[in-house]
N, C-alpha and C positions, 0 to 999 in steps of 0.2 A: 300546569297542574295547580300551581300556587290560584293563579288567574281563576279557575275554575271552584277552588278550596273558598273561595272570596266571592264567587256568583252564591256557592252554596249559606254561607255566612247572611249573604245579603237577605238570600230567599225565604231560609229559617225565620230571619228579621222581619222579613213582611207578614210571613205566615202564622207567627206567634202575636204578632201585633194586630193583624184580623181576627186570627181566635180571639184575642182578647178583648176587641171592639163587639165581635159578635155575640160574646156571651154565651158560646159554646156550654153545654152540660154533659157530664155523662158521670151512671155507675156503673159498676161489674156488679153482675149478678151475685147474691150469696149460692153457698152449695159447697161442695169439696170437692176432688177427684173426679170432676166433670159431670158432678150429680146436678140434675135438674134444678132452677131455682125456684126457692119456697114461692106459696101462694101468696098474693099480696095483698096488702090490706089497703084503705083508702087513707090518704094523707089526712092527719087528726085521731086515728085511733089511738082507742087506748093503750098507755104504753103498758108492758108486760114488768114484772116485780125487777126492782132493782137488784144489783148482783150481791151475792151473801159477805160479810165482814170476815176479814181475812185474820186467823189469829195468827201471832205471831211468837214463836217461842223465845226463853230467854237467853239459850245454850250460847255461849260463846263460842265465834264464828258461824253462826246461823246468818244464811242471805235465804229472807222470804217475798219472793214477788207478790205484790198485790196482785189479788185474784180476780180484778173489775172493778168499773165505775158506774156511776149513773150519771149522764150527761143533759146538761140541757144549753139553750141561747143563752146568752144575757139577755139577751131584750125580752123573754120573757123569766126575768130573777131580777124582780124588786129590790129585794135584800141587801144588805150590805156585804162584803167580801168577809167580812169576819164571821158574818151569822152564818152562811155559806159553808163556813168552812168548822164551823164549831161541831162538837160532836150533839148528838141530836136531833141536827136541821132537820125537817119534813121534806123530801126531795120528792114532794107531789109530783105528778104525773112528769118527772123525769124519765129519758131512757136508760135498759141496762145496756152495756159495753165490757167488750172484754179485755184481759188487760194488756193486749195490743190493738188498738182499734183505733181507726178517723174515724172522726162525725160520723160519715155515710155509711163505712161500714155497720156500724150503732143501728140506724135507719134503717138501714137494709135487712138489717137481723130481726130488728123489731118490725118490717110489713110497711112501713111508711109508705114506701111508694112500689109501684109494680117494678115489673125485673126489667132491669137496665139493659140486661143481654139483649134484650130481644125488639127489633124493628131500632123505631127513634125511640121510644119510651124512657132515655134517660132525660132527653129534653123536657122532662113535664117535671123535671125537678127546680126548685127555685134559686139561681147559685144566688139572691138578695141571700138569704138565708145566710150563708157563710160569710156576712164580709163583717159582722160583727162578732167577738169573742163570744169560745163557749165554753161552759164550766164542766170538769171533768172532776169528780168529787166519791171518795173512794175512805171508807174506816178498816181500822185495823184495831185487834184488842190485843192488850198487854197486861201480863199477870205480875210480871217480874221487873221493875224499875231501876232493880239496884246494875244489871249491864248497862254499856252505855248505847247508845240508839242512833242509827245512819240514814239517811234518806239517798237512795245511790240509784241515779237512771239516768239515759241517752234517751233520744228517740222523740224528741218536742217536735214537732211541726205547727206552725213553724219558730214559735216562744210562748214563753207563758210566765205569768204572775205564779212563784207559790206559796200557799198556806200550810201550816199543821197549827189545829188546835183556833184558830181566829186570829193566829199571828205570820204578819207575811215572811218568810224565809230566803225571798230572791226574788228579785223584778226583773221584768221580760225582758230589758236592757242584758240581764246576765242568763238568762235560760234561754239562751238564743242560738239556731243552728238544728238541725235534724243531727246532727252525728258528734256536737259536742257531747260530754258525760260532764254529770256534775254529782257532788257527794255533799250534802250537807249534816252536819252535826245535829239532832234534834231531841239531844238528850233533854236539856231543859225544860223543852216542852210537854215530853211523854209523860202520861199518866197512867196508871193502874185501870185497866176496864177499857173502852174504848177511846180511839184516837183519829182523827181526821187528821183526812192529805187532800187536798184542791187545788186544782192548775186553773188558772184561766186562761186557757189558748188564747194566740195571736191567731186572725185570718193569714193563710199563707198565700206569697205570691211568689213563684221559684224565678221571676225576674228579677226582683226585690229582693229576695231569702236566702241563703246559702243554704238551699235544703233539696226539695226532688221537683222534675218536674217529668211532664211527659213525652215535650214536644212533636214529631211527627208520628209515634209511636200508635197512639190510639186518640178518641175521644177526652179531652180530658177530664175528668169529676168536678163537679165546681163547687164540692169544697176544699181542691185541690190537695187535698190529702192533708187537711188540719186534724192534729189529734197528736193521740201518743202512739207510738209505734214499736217500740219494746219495752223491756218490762221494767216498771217502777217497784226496786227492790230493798225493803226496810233490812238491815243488816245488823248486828248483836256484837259488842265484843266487849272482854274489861279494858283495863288501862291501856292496854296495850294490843293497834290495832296492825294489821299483817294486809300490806297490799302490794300489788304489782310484784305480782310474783310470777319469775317465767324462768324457763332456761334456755341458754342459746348456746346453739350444736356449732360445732365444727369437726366436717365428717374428712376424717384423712383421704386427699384423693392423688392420685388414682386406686390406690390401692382400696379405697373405703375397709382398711382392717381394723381402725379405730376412731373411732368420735370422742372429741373432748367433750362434756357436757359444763357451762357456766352457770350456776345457778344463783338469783337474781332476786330481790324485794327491798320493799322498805318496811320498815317496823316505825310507826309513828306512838308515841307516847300522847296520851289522849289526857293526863291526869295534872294535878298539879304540883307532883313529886316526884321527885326522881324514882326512876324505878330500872331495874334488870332483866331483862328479860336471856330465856333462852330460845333462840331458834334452831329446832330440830326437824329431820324428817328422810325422809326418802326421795330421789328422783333416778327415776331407771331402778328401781330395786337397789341403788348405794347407799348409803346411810350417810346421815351430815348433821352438822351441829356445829351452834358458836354460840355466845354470851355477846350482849349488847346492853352497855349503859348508857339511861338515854336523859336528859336535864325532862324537865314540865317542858310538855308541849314540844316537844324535841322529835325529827323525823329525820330518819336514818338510811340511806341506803346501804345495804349488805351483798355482798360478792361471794361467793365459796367458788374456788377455782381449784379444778385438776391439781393443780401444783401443791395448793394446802389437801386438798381431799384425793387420793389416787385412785380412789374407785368411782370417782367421778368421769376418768378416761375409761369410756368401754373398749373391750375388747370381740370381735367379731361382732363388729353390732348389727341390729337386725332394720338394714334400711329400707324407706319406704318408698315406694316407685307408683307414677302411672297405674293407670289400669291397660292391659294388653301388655305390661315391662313386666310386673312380678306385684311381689303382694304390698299390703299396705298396713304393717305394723304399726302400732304406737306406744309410748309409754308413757307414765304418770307421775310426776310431783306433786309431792303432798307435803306438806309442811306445817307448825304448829308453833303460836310464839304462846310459852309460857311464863308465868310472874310466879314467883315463890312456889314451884311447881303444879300449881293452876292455870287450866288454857285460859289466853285471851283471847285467842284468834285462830281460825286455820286460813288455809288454801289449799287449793286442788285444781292440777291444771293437767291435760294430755297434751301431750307433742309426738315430734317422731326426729328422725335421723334421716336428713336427703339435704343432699347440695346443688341447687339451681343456679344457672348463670344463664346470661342472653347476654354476648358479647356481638358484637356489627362484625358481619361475613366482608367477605372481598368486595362486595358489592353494594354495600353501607345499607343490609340490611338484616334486623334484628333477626337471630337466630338461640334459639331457647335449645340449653344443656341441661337435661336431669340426670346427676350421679355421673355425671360424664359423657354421656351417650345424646348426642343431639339429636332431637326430634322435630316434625314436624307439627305444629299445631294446627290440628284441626279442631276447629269449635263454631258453637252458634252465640248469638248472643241471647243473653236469660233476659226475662220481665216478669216480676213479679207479678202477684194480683194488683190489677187496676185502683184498687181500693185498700194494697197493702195490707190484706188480711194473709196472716199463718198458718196454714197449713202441711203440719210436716210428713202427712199419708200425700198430699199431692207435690208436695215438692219434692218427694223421693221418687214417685212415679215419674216423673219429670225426666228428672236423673237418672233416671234406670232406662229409660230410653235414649237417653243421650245415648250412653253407654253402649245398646242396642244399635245402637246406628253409627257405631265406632267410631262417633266423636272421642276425643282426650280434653278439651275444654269449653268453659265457659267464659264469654265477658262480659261483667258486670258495669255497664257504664251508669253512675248514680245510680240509688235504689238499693245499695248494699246490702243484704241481705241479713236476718238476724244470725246469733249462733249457731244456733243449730243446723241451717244449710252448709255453713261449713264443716258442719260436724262429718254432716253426711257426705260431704265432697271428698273429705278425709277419709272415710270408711270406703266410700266407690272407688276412690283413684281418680277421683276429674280435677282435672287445672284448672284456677281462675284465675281470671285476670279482672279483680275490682280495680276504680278509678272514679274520678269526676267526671262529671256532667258536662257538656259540652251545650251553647247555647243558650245559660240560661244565667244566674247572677253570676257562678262557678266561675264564666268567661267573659263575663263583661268589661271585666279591667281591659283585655288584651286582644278582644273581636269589637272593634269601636261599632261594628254595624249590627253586635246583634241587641238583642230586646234588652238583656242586662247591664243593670245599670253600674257606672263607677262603681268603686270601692271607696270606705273611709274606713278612718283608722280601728273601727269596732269592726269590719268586718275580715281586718287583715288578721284580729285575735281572734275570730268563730272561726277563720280559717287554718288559721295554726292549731286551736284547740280541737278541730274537727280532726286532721290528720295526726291530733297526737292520739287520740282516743281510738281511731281504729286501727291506728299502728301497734296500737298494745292490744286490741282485740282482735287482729289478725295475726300476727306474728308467731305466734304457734300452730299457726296451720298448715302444712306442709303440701296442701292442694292449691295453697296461695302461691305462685310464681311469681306475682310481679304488682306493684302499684304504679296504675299509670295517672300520675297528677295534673296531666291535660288530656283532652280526649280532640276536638277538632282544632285548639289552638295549644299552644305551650304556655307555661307561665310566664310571667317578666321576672326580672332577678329579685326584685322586691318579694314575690310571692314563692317563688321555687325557693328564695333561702326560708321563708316560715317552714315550707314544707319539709324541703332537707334537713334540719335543727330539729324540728318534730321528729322525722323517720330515724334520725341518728341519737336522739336523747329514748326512742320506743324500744332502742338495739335490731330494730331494722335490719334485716339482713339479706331479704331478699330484692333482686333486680328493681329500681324505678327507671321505668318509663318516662320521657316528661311529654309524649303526646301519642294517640293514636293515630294522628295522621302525619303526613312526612315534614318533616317540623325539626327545629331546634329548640333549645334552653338556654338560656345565659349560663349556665352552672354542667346540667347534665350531657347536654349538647345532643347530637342528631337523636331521633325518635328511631330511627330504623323498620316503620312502619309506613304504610302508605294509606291512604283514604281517601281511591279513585273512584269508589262507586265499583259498578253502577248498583242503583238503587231501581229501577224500573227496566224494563224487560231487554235482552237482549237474547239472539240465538244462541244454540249450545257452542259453534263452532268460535264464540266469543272469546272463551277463557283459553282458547286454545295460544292465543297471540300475548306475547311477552311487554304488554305494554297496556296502560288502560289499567282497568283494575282483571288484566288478565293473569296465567300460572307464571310469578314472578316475584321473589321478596315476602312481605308479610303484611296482606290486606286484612285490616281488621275489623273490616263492615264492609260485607257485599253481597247481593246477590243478584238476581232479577226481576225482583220484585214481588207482582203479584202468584201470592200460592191460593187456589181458590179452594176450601176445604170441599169435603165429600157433602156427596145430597141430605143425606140424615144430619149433619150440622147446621147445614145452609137451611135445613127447614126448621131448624130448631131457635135460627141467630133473624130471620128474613120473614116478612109475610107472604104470600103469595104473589101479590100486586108486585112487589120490589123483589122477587123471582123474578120475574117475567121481565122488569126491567135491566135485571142482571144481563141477562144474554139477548136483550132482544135493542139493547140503545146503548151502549159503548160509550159516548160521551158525558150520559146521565151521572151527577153526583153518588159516589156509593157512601152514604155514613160509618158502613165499616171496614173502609179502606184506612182513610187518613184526614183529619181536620188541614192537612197542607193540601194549598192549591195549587201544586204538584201531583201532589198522588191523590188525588178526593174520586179518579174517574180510572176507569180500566181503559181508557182507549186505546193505548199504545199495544195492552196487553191483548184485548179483544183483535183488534186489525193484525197482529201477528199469528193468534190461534186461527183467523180466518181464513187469511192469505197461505196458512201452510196448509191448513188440514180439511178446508171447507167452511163456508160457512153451516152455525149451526143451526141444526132443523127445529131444536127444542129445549128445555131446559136439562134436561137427563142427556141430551147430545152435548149441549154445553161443558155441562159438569166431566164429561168422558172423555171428551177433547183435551180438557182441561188438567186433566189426571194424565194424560199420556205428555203432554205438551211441559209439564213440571217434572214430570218422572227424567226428560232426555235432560232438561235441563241442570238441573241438579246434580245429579248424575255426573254429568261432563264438568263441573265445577269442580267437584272434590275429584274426579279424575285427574285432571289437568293438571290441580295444585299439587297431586299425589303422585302424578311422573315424574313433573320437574323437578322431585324436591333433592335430588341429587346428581342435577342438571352440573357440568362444570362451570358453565359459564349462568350468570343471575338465574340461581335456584328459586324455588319456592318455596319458604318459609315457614308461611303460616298463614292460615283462613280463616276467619272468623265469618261463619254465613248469617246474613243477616235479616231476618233474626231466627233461634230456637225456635222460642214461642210468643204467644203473643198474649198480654194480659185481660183480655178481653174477647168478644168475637168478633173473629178479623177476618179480610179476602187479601192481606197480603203479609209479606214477612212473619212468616211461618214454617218450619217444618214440621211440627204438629198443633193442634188446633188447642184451641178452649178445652175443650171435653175428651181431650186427649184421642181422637181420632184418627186412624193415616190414611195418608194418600198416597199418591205419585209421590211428592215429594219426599213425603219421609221416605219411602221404598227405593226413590231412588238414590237419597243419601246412604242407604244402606247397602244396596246396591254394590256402591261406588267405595266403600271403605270395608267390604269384608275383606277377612286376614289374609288369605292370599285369589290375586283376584286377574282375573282374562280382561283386558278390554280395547278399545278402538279410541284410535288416535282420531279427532278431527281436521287436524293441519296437516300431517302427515300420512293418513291413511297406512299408520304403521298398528298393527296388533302386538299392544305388550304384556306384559307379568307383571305387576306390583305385590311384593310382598311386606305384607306390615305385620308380619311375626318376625319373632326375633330370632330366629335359629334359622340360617340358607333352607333353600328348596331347591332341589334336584331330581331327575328323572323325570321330568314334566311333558306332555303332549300338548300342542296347544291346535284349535282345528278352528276354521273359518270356513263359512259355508254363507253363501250368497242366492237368495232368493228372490222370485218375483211374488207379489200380493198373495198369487193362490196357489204358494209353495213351491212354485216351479224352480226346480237349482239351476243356477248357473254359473257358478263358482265355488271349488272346494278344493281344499289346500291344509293337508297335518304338517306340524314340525315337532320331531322327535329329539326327547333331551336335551330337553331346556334347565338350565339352572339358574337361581337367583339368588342373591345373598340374602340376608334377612335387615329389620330395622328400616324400612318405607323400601327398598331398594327396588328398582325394577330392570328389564331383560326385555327387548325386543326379540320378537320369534320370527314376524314376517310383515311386508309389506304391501299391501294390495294394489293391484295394478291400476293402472290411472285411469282405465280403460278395462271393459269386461263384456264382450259379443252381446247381443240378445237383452243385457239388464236394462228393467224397465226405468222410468224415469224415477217411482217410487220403489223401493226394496229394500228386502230385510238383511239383517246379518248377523248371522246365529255363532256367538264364539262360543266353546270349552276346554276347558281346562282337565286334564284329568294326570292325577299321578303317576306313580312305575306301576302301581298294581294296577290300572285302568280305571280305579272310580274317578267319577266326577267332584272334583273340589270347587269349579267355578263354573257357572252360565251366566251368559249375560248376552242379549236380545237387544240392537240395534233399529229401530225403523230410521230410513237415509235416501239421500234421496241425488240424481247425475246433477241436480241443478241444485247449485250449494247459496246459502246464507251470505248476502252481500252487503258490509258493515262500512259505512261513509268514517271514519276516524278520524276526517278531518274537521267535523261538527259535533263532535262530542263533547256532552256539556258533562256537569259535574255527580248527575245522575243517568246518563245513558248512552250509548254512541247508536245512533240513528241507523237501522236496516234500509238498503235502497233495492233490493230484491232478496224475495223471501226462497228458504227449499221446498220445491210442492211437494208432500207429502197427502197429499189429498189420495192417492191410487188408493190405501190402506182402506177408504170407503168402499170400494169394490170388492174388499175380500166378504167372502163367501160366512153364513153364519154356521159357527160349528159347536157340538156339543164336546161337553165333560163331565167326564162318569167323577163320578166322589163317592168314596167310600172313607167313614172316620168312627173313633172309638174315643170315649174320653174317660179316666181315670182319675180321683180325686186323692189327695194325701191326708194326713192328721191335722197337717201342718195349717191347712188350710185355701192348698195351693188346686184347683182342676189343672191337666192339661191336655187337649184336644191333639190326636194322629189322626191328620187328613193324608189321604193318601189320591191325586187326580190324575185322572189318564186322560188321553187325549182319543178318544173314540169316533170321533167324528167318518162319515165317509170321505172321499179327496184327498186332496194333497194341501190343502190351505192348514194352516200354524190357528191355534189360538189364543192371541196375541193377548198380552197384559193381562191375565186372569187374575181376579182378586178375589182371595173369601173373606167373608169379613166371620163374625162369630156373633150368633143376635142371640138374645133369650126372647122374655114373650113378647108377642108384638111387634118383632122384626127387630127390637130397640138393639145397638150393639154394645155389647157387654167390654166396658175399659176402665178403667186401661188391659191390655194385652198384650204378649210380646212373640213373634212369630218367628219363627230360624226363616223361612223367605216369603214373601207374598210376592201377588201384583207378577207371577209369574207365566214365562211363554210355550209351549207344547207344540210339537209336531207329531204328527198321525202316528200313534203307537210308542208312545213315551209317557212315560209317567213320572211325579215327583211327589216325594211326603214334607209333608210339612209337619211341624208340630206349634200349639197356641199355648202360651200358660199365662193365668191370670187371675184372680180372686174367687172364690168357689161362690163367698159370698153377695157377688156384685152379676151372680144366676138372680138373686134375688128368687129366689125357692123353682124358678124354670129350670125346665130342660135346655140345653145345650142345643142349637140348630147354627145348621150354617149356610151364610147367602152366598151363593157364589154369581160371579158375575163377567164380563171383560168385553174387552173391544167389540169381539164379532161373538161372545159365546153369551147367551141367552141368561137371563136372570133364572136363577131358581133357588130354592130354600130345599134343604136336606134335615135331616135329623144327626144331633153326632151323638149320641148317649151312647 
């Protein structure tokens, strides 16, 4: 493993260090919610007006983000850095930016160049362009001078010079880091009427930087993501200023009947008198208050503890859980430091009440405890936009499909997310798991072979200051589980004590990590995770073997690789020519796979869909192959990991598929696309983790029950039925009452014979599930085959273990084409919400199934109306069965159409319905 964890290290190394000879480019298209990108204009247009001057009030405790900048090079700003930065300047044919935005983002909004999404067209951008500093220059007016005045932001990429007023306030030696925070004092400077703020970005290089980079993920941007990236926030208080202020829970357990609440700040005296302040307020609806004498310039930390305050201890408190455990309350602190009964300051923070733990199982593998109740995680990893741009309508769509596809987490490795995703992680119930960066400066102390270089003693302080900053922006977040501080290496003790000191002065309280992959610390010690891959394609009967990155412990990056998204993406992201070369040359470079020469080619992925399923006739074969071929896959991952996970002997842990999504448009690591799209893969993520669920063992040809509600199940039917291509049965077998506990638990019902008269070489296997009253709770549609998946594991490299005989699956070409009758009604609310009832029967003549039906839901033009979220797709029919479905999703994203819907599948013929 190690051996292999070190091939990967190497290959990262050469693959980051070509990128970076080659001069790779890329953007993400602008757009939102997988809205089309704008029209583009010709590089040199004229730029569009700069962004409006942000006023800013005087109220004490007011924090006002600047509302935009207008950005240009330096190389074209003659000027001096003072006139620049003076209020007045003429910021000719500058661009506008918003006020989270890189360079390119700016560009992109403003038409500069055409849409990066699409074909190579990001390559026509110039990365010369980025390797010189650019100015980022933004006013603010001020009525009231007599508060005193903050300059407080995170989020530089990757440092910057800055200005207010033509006076510099901090050199890029100290505004250094994506994730330090820095506050500077700028009362002196402020004036009555308007006030200048100017950065001069550093060009970012995440070999170099302790900041983001993208490594094998996608394209990278070549302005590598320079810019600012959260919000530059002008802040008001009098003498007396009120920060870091949090409370930290301690929820009694087992019993959770009471949580102590601590509640936490400092009061910094800003003046040059002594002064008094009172700090009062509420947290959890308690009431609290103390006096604090503080000298000139004197900062104080303040404690209110349970013991002086008693209604600081709740009683029956209202904890927060998971989503699929129970609900997800929160409460609020609020607090006020006042000077001779005048505020100076406030704050205002949510939290919640829940106790996490991931202690190492018998097996020395990390195992995550919420409220007591150990769980299984499952998750995908997140990517933000390509270009770091915010959007909190598509980052909730995001999340609301997770959720959909009965994931419970995210991991965030670098690219941390701004607030408000955690906002919403809190309100959904999804777990994250942020962390560093693997690969890139993050790990260059302690991966001698990768691109990142040494550390000196400034970046051992960007790296303490990095993990104090988010340790105080995460730690009231209670969908936070864990900080993992190394992701493919650990730290060395040098760097895991910054980090620890940081996590323990932030009052840290939840689980560190010290690596995603199976790894030590000098301090923290085993990772209790593993990070065997594979990363490119293997069969589904893969995950089934307790070794490898198969159902075993807790993989925190894996999957099989290439997801190829649906036809209407692939025509949206591809030209025609590079269609045709998708399915028709295997070996050909794909630009929207991967800049590693690794994964740049579908080969591995192409010769497998061939070798099972046929090769294919066309590009619409391709795409269809390719949707049934991800759907088994995936499927059987979160299967596997989802049997074993209360295995006695090396359970399975935790999954992190890899990846969610992907920040741009991609053909691999994916389960839902750019444009928020599904396919097989998402379908058959979902599949595979509904709440109580039928399915087939691939190692053992055992049929079990997985239930991942939390209350047992009893009374259960479970039925297995074995077919040939054009329906023919030849095996059928019910087991009556069946019970299963609840909380992941599962129940074998029966086992299939190793051997079955008559079945063909390819065939199906149709399980159900149905309760004590006979409805159907679960289906789930097998295509399998006598001639099974043969995996060489003694050549498995660190991305894949090598097939030496594939399952034919090919007979499935022979079934018969059959229709399905649809009949749907769609219904709209006030709220804003349509929801389509599809209701499909299987009508066809014969005995043939039709296999994998999918509807999609298009308005005009076929276009498909997304995001969406369906109770099942991508589903299978035998002659005289029917199943309803239902679709909910934006009334306004008809874009003033009627409702229609495509339906489609294996063997069952395209058509277009009306659903109004």
């Amino acid at each position: 493993m190690l051996r292999r964890l070190a091939h990967r290290h190497r290959h990262r190394h050469a693959r980051t260090a070509a990128l970076a000879l080659a001069g790779l480019v890329l953007l993400l298209a602008a757009g939102t919610t997988g809205a089309a990108a704008p029209a583009a204009r010709h590089a040199g247009a004229a730029p569009r007006p700069v962004a409006a001057t942000t006023a800013v009030p005087g109220a004490p405790g007011s924090a006002t983000p600047l509302s935009g900048y207008a950005v240009q090079s330096t190389a074209k700003v003659p000027d001096t850095a003072e006139a620049v930065s003076s209020p007045g300047y003429p910021a000719t044919g500058w661009y506008p930016a918003g006020p989270r935005s890189t360079v390119l983002a700016a560009l992109l909004a403003a038409g500069v160049y055409p849409d990066p999404f699409h074909s190579t067209q990001q390559q026509l951008i110039p990365a010369a362009d980025f390797t010189v500093p650019w100015w980022y220059r933004s006013d603010f007016t001020v009525a009231d001078t007599t508060a005193r005045t903050h300059l407080d932001f995170s989020g530089v990429i990757s440092a910057a010079d800055v200005f207010v007023n033509g006076r510099r306030i901090a050199a890029a030696s100290t505004v250094a880091g994506a994730y330090t925070r820095h506050e500077f004092d700028i009362t002196a400077l402020v004036r009555p009427g308007t006030n200048t703020v100017a950065f001069r970005i550093q060009p970012n290089n995440p070999r170099k930087h302790l900041t983001m980079g993208w490594l094998d993920w996608l394209q990278p941007p070549p302005d590598e993501n320079m810019g600012i990236v959260r919000d530059v926030t002008v802040r008001r208080a009098g003498p007396v200023a009120l920060r870091d202020a949090h409370v930290v829970t301690a929820l009694a357990m087992p019993s959770m009947a009471t949580a102590d609440l601590t509640v936490k700040a400092r009061v910094r005296n800003d003046s040059d008198t002594t002064v008094t302040t009172t700090l009062s307020g509420t947290a959890a609806g308690a009431a609290v208050a103390t006096s604090v004498t503080l000298g000139p310039h004197e900062t104080r930390a303040v404690i209110l503890t349970p013991a002086e305050h008693p209604a600081l201890r709740l009683q029956a408190p209202r904890v927060w859980w998971p989503a699929h455990m129970g609900e997800q309350p929160m409460y609020d602190l609020d607090l006020t430091a006042t000077v001779n009964g005048i505020p100076s300051d406030t704050a205002h923070q949510a939290f919640a009440v829940r106790d996490v733990r991931a202690p190492l199982n018998a097996d020395g593998a990390r195992q995550y405890e919420v409220n007591g109740r150990p769980l299984l995680l499952k998750g995908g990893g997140w990517s933000p936009d390509a270009f770091l741009r915010w959007d909190p309508t598509y980052a909730e769509d995001r999340l609301t499909y997770a959720l959909d596809l009965g994931l419970n987490t995210l991991r965030l490795e670098g690219h941390i997310e701004p607030d408000e995703f955690f906002d919403l992680a809190d309100r959904h119930g999804i777990l994250t798991l942020p962390g560093w960066e693997c690969c890139t400066k993050w790990e260059g102390e302690v991966n001698r072979n990768e691109a990142g270089e040494r550390w000196t003693a400034a970046d051992h302080s960007v790296a303490k200051a990095s993990m104090a900053a988010e340790a105080a922006r995460l730690r009231h977040h209670p969908s936070v589980i864990s900080f993992l501080i190394g992701s493919d290496a650990a730290p060395n003790e040098q760097i895991e004590r910054g980090y620890l000191d940081a996590l323990k002065a932030a009052d840290w309280t939840a689980p560190v990590i010290p690596a995603a992959a199976d790894t030590a610390s000098p301090i923290t010690g085993r990772s209790g995770m593993k990070m065997t891959g594979p990363y490119d394609w293997v069969p589904p009967g893969y995950w089934y073997d307790k070794r490898e990155g198969g159902a075993s412990g807790f993989n925190s990056e894996t999957s099989a690789g290439p997801d190829i998204p649906t036809l209407d993406t692939l025509r949206r992201m591809m030209t025609p020519a590079e269609l045709e070369t998708l399915w028709k040359e295997p070996a050909a470079r794909q630009y929207h796979r991967s800049p590693s020469a690794t994964f740049d080619t579908l080969e591995l992925y192409n010769a497998a869909l061939t070798a099972r399923y046929g090769p294919p006739a066309s590009l619409e074969d391709y795409v269809r192959k390719a949707q049934l071929a991800q759907y088994e896959n995936v499927r059987a991952q979160f299967e596997a990991y989802s049997r074993n996970a209360k295995d006695p002997e090396d359970p399975s842990t935790g999954v992190v598929y890899w990846m969610f999504n992907s920040g741009w448009t991609s053909l691999h690591w994916q389960l839902v696309d750019r444009y928020l799209d599904q396919g097989g893969a998402y379908f058959g993520a979902k599949k595979a983790n509904e709440p109580l669920h039928v399915q087939y063992g691939y190692d053992d040809h055992a049929v079990a029950v997985v239930n991942n509600r939390t209350a047992p199940a009893s009374g259960l039917t479970a039925r297995v039925t074995l077919f040939a291509p054009d329906g023919t049965q030849k095996y059928d077998r019910s087991v009556t009452g069946l019970s299963v506990a609840g909380g992941g638990a599962s129940s074998t019902a029966l086992t299939l014979p190793e051997s079955v008269p008559g079945l063909p070489t390819t065939y199906l296997a149709r399980l159900l599930l149905t309760d004590a009253a006979g409805r159907e709770v679960s289906r789930n549609v097998y295509w399998l085959s006598t001639e099974a998946d043969v995996l060489d594991y003694e050549r498995s490299d660190w991305y894949y273990t090598p097939t030496t005989s594939y399952a034919d699956l090919r007979g499935l070409s022979s079934m018969a084409r059959t229709a399905v009758a649809v009949t749907a009604t769609t219904t709209a609310d006030p709220s804003g919400t349509s929801t389509t009832t599809v209701t499909l029967r299987h009508t066809g003549p014969g005995g043939t199934p039709a296999l994998l039906t999918d509807v999609h839901l298009v308005g005009s033009q076929g276009v498909p109306v997304l995001p969406v979220r369906w109770t099942d797709n991508q589903v299978s029919l035998w002659p005289g069965e029917s199943v309803t479905l239902t679709a909910q999703y934006r009334t306004a994203d008809l874009r003033g159409a009627a409702p229609r819907l495509r339906i489609s599948g294996w063997n069952t013929p395209t058509a277009t319905v009306p659903a109004a």
